[in-house]
C-alpha positions as MATLAB code, in Angstrom:
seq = 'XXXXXXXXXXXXXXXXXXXXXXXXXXXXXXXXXXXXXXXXXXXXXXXXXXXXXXXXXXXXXXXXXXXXXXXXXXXXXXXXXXXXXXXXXXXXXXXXXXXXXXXXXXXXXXXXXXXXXXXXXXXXXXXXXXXXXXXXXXXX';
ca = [
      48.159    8.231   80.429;
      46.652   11.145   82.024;
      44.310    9.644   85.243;
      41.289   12.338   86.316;
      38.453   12.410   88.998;
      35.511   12.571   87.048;
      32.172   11.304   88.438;
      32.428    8.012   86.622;
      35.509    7.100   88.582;
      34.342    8.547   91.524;
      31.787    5.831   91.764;
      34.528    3.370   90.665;
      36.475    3.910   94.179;
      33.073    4.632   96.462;
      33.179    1.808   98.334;
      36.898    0.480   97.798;
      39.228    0.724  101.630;
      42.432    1.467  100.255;
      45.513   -0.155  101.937;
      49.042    0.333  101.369;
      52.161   -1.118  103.262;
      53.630    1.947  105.472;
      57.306    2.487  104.278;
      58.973    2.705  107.673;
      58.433   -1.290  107.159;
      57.700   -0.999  111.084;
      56.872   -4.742  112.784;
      53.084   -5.755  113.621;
      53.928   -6.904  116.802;
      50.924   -9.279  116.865;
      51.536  -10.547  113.578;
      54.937  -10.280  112.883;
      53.552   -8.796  109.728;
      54.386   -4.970  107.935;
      51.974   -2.526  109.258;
      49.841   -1.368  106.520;
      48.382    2.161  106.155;
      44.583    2.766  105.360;
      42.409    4.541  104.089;
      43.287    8.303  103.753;
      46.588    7.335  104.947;
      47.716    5.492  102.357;
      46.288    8.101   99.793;
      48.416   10.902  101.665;
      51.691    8.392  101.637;
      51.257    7.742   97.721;
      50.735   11.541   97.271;
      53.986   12.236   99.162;
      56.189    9.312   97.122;
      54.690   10.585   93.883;
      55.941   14.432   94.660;
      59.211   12.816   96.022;
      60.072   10.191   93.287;
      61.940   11.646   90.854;
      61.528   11.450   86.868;
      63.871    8.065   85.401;
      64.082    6.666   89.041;
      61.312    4.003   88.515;
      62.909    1.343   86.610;
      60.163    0.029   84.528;
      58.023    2.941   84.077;
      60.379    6.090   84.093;
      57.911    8.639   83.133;
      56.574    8.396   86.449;
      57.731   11.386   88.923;
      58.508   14.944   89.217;
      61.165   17.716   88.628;
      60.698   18.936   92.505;
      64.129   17.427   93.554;
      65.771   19.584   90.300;
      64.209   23.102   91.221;
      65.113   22.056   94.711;
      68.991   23.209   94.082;
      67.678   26.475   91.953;
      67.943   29.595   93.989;
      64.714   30.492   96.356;
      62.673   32.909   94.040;
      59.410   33.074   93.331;
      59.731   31.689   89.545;
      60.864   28.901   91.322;
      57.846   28.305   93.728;
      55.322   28.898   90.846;
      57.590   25.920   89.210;
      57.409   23.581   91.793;
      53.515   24.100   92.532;
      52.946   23.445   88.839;
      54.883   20.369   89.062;
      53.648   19.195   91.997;
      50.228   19.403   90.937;
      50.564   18.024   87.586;
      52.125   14.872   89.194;
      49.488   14.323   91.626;
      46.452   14.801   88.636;
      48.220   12.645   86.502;
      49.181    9.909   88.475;
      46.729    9.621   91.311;
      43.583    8.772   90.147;
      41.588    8.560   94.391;
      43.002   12.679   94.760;
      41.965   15.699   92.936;
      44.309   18.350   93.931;
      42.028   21.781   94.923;
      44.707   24.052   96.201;
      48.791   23.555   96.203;
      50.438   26.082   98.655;
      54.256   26.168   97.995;
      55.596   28.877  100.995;
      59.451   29.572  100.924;
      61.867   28.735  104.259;
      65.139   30.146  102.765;
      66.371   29.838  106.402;
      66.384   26.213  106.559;
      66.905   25.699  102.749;
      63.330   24.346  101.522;
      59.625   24.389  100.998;
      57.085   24.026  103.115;
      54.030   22.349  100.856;
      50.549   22.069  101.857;
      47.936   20.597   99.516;
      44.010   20.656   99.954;
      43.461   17.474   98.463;
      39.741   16.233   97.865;
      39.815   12.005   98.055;
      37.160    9.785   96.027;
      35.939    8.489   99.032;
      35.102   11.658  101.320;
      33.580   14.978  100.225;
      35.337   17.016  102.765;
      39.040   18.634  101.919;
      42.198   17.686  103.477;
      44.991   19.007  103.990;
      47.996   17.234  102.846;
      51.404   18.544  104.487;
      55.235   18.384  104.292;
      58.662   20.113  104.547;
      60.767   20.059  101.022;
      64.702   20.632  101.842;
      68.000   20.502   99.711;
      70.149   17.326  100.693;
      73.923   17.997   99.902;
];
């Protein structure tokens, strides 16, 4: 199932607020609720579990994911870089339909043993980029 920003679904999501719970599962002290994320937010969180959650780790629908945790462990080269930007793109086209990826920026930190990633990301509901950041590291 292969999900793209076209202008039909663009006017699907125009007027939709997306909300999403916020995974540090932190206390609405009001409430006594989960805080939710919104908006943009909770676009930029799903974009980050996508790129994070690897392939077979969703029990029910294991196709979802990406090999970035794999070419994590492969030495720091630039085959390697052009692998992981392909792979973090096609996760986010495929399985995010409110982002269209523009730009993925994959820059090399073999000092501290990871990536530093930096997607322009255009969202359904706002014309402008944004840039979508985060730090990629091997776990032992």
């Amino acid at each position: 199932m292969n999900y793209s920003v076209t202008e039909k679904n663009t006017t699907k999501f125009q007027n939709r607020q997306f909300v999403d719970l916020d995974l540090n599962f932190k206390r609405n002290p009001i409430t006594n609720d989960v805080v939710s994320k919104k908006g943009q937010n909770a676009i930029k969180q799903s974009i980050k579990n996508l790129v994070l959650t690897r392939i077979g780790e969703k029990l029910f629908n294991p196709l979802v994911g990406s090999y970035v945790y794999n070419l994590l462990f492969d030495n720091i080269v630039p085959e390697t870089t052009i692998a992981l930007q392909t792979s973090i793109e096609d996760v986010i086209n495929t399985y995010e339909p409110r982002a269209l990826v523009n730009h993925v920026m994959v820059d090399p930190d073999p000092d501290n043993n990871g990536y530093l990633i930096t997607l322009i990301v255009s969202f359904v509901n706002s014309p402008e980029p944004t840039a979508v950041e985060f730090f990629l590291e091997r776990l032992r």
